[in-house]
N, C-alpha and C positions, 0 to 999 in steps of 0.2 A: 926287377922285372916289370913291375907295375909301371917305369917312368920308361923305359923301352916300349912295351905297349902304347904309351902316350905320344910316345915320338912317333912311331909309327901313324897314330891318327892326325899327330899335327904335318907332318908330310900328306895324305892324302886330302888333307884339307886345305892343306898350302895351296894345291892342284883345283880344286875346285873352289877357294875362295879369289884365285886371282886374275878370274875372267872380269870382274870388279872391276879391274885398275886396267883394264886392255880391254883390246877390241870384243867389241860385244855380239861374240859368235860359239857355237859350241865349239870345245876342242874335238880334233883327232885323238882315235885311242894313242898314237906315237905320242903326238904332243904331251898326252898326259903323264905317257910313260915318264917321257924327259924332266918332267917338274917333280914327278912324286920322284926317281934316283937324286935327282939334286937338292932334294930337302932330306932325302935320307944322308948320303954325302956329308952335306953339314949337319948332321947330328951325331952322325954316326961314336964319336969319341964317348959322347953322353951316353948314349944306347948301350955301351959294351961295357962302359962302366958302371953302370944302375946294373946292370945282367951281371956280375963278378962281386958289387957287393953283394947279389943277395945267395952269393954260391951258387950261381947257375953258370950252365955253358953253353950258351944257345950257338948251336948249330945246325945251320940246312938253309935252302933257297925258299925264302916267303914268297909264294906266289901271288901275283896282282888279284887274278880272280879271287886266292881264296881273304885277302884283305878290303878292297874295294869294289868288289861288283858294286855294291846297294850302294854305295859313297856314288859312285859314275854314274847309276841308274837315277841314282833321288837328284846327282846334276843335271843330268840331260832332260829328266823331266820339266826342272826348273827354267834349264835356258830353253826349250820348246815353247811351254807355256808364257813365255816373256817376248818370244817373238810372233806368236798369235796374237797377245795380248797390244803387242806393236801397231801390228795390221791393225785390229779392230780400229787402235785411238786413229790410227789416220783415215780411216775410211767415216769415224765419226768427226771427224777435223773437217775431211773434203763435204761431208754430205752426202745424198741420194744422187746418183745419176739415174734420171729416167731413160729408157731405151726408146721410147717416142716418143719428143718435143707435141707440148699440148696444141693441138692446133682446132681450127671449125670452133669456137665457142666464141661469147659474149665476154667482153672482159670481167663484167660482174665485180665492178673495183671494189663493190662496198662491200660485199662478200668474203671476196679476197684478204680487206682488210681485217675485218673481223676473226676469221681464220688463221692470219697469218699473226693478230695476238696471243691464240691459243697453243698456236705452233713454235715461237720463239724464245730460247731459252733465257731461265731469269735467273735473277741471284737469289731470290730466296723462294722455297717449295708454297705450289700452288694446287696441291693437289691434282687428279686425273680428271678427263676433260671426253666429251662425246661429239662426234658429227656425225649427224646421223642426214637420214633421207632417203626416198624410195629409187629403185634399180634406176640411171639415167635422168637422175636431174643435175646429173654434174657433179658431185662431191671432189670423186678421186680429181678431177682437170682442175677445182677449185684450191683444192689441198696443195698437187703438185705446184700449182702457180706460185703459191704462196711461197713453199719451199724454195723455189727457184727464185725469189725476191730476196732472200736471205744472202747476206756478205759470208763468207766464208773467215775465220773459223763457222759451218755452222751447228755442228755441236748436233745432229739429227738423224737417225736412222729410222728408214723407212720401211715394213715388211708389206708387202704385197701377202695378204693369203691365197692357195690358190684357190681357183673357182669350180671346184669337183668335188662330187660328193662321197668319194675314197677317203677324205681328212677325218670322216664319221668313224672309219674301221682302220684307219691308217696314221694315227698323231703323228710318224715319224715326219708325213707331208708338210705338216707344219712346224716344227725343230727346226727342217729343214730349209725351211724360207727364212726360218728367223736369222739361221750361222749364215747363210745366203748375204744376207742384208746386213750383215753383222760386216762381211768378209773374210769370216771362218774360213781359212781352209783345211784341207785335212793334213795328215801329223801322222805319220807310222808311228810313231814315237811315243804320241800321247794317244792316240784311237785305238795305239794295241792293248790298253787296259781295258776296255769296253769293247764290246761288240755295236753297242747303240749308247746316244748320246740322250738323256733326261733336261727336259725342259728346265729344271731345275738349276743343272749343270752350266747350262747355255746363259740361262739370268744372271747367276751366278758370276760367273766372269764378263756379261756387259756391265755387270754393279762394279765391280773392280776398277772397271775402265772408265767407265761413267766419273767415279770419284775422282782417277787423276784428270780426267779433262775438265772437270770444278775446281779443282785445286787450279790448275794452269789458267784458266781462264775465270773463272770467277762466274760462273754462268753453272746451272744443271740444265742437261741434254737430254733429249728429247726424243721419245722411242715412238712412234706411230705406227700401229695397226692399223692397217686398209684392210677391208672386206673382213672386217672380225664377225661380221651376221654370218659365215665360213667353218668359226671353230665350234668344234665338238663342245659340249655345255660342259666337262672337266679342263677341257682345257683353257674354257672362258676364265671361269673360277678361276682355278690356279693363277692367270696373269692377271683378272682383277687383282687379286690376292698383292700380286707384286708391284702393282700400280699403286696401290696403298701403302704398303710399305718402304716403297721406293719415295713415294711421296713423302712419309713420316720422318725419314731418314736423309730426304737429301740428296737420295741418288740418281733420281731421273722423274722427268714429269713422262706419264703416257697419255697417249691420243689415240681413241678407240674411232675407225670412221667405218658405219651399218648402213647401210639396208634395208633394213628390218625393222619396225619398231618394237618388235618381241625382245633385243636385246637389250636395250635398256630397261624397260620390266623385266627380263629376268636378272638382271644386275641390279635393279632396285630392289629386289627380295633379301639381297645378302647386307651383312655387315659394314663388308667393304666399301660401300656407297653412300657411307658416312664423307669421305671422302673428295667424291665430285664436286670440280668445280663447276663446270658449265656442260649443258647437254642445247650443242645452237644445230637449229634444222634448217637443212638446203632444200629447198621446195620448188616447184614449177618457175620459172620466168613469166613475168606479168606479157600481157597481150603486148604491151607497145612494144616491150625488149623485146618479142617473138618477133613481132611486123618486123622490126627492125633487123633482126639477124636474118630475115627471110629476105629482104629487099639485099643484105649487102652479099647474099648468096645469088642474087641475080633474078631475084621470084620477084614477077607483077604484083602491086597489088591486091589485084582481084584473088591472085590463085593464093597469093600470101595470107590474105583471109580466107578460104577455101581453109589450107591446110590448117590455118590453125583451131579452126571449126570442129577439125575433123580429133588434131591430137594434142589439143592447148599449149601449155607449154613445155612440155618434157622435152628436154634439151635431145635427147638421143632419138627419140622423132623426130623430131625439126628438122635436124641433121641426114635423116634419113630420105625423110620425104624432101628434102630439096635436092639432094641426090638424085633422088631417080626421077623427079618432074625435071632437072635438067639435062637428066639422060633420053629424055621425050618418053617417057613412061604417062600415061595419060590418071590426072586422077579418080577419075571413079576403078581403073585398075587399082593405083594404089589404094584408094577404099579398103577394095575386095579383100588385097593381100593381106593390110593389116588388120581387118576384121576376122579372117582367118586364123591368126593369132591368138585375136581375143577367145577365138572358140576355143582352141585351145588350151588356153590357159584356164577356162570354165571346166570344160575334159580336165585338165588333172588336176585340177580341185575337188572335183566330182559334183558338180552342182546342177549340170544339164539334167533333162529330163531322163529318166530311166537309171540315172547315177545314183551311187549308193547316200549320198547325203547332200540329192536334188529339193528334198521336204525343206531342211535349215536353210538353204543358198535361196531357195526359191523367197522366204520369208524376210531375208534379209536383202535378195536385190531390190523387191516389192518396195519396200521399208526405204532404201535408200533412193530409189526412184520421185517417192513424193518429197523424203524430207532433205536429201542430200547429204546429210550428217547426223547420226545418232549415237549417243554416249556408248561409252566401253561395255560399261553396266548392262544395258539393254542390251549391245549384242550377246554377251554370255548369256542373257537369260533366255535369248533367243533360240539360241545353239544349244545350249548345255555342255555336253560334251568336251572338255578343254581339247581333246588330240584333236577333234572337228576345226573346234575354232581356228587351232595356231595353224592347221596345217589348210584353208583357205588363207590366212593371212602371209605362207609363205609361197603360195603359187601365184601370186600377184592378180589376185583378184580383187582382196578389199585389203586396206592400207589403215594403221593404226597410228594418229597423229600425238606422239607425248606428251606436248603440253598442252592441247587442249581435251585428251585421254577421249576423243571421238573417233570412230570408224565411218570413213570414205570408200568410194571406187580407188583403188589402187593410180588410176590415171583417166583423165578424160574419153581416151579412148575405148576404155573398157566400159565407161560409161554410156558411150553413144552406142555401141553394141549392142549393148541390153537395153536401151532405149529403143532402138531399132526392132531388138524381136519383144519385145514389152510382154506381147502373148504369151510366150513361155514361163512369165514370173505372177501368173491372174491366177485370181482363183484358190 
């Protein structure tokens, strides 16, 4: 009886070990039927005779469900997950497609270059790596460049975070950029065991994949986070967490590009940041590179110095303001508008007059007015409060430089604002 039993599992395994040696698709329940009768078929002699010596007389119709459901179920999961696993490797073969071609910047070759050693896959682990920089000085147009410089295989996945602050009460936002960029798609098959997918799960099988595109090519691949100054502070952890280990093992180098200088202090606190290799910052364009991308934008001059007076070199000003002075926008309008802005951004920091923490802002425009940079050190003692500190430093008022650990005006032009009403910070 016991070698009848065994025929029977060697038949339903017949059936699902010989997708193997053929086409690499799941079967039809028919198809399966057809394999698992034809492996019973040829046993069947053995079967009847194991069942007669042990005085048994098996009689009746074994039905398929009541022998291999779970035999079918544990294949179909297999061949499912084998052809997600598929997708992924080719979408990390072909690379990132951007959906808009980088255009309006400054080549920034040397930039580019530097970047583009952080970004390309090596043969042996070099630990996780940071670009950091303040909102529109170019990172992401420098990253993409880079990326797009790369020969294909090129071994890279790119996650865009989004830009909404739902990812604070919502992780699935972010999962959900990562299978995005992965080239996840969804699976009746394999999503009907979960209702939601865990971050975990997600890493988990680009490790898989990551390993055979090292195997095949001799290179480890390259995961890039854009806009991680985005994720929630457990969900930073957690993929530090896996940047590390990923790093230790072999599996994928990451590339973290912020925003924020808050996030690499707060990734310096942890463990994991043992780790890093390099944390390289993208900062304003010098005055000439400004002139210069302002003249090949069709700007005089004269008004090319005007504007950059007004918003130094932040590349997504530049950008801005030559737009609308060759839309005939006059500049003391655009002045107005972008100083507008700036109030703004002073409003929801809270630092204007009447606002609930105008006493600190006021001490620390004051402060920045004469000196133009003071240590980190001094603004905490200025402020006190940490929730005060971080949350001007994220409404882009003041700007926290990591390697020289100094606080600035977030941008020139926030600068000239408050230079402009200076009265509001006396006293």
């Amino acid at each position: 009886m016991r070698r009848g039993l065994t025929l029977i599992w060697r038949a339903s395994n017949a059936a699902l070990c010989s997708r193997e040696q053929g086409e690499h698709r799941p079967y039809s329940e028919s198809r399966y039927d057809e394999i698992l009768k034809s492996e019973i078929r040829k046993n069947w002699k053995g079967w009847t005779k194991a069942a007669a010596a042990g005085g048994l007389a098996l009689v009746g119709y074994v039905t398929r469900d009541l022998w291999i459901t779970d035999r079918y179920r544990e294949y179909q999961i297999r061949s499912h997950q084998s052809d997600r696993e598929s997708a992924i490797y080719e979408t990390l073969e072909k690379g990132p497609s951007f959906s808009e071609p980088v255009r309006n910047t400054l080549p920034r070759d040397a930039l580019t270059s530097e970047v583009k050693k952080l970004i390309t896959p090596t043969e042996e682990p070099q630990g996780y790596s940071l670009v950091i920089g303040e909102h529109g000085t170019g990172k992401t147009s420098v990253v993409q460049l880079a990326v797009d410089s790369l020969k294909k295989p090129k071994g890279i996945v790119y996650v865009m975070i989004p830009n909404t602050d739902e990812v604070n009460t919502n992780p699935t936002i972010v999962i959900d950029a990562v299978k995005k960029a992965l080239g996840w798609s969804s699976d009746l098959v394999l999503d009907s065991r979960n209702t939601s997918t865990h971050i975990f799960e997600v890493l988990d099988t680009f490790s898989r994949v990551a390993l055979r595109y090292r195997k095949a090519h001799q290179a480890i691949p390259v995961l890039i986070i854009d806009n991680a100054n985005r994720l929630p502070q457990l969900l930073l952890a957690q993929i530090q967490d896996f940047a590390k280990e990923a790093s230790d093992s072999g599996i994928a180098t990451v590339i973290f590009v912020s925003s924020e200088g808050r996030i690499p202090r707060r990734m310096r606190e942890r463990s994991a940041w043992s780790r890093v290799k390099r944390v390289f910052e993208i900062g304003d364009v010098s005055r000439d590179e400004a002139l210069q991308y302002l003249r090949l934008k069709g700007i005089d001059d004269e008004m090319a110095a005007r504007i950059y007076e007004l918003v130094g070199g932040r590349m997504i000003l530049l950008q801005s303001a030559a737009s609308n002075i060759r839309d005939g926008v006059r500049i003391d309008d655009l002045r107005h508008a972008l100083f507008n802005e700036a109030k703004g951004q002073l409003e929801a920091a809270g630092v204007l007059p009447g606002d609930k923490f105008y006493k600190q802002g006021k001490a620390i425009i004051s402060k920045l007015l004469k000196e133009n940079a003071i240590p980190d050190y001094t603004y905490r003692a200025m402020v006190g409060d940490n929730e005060i500190r971080e949350k001007m430093l994220q409404k882009n008022v003041f700007s926290h430089h990591f390697h020289t650990d100094n606080i600035t005006f977030q941008s020139t032009l926030m600068k000239r604002y408050c230079e402009l009403h200076s009265i509001l910070w006396e006293g």
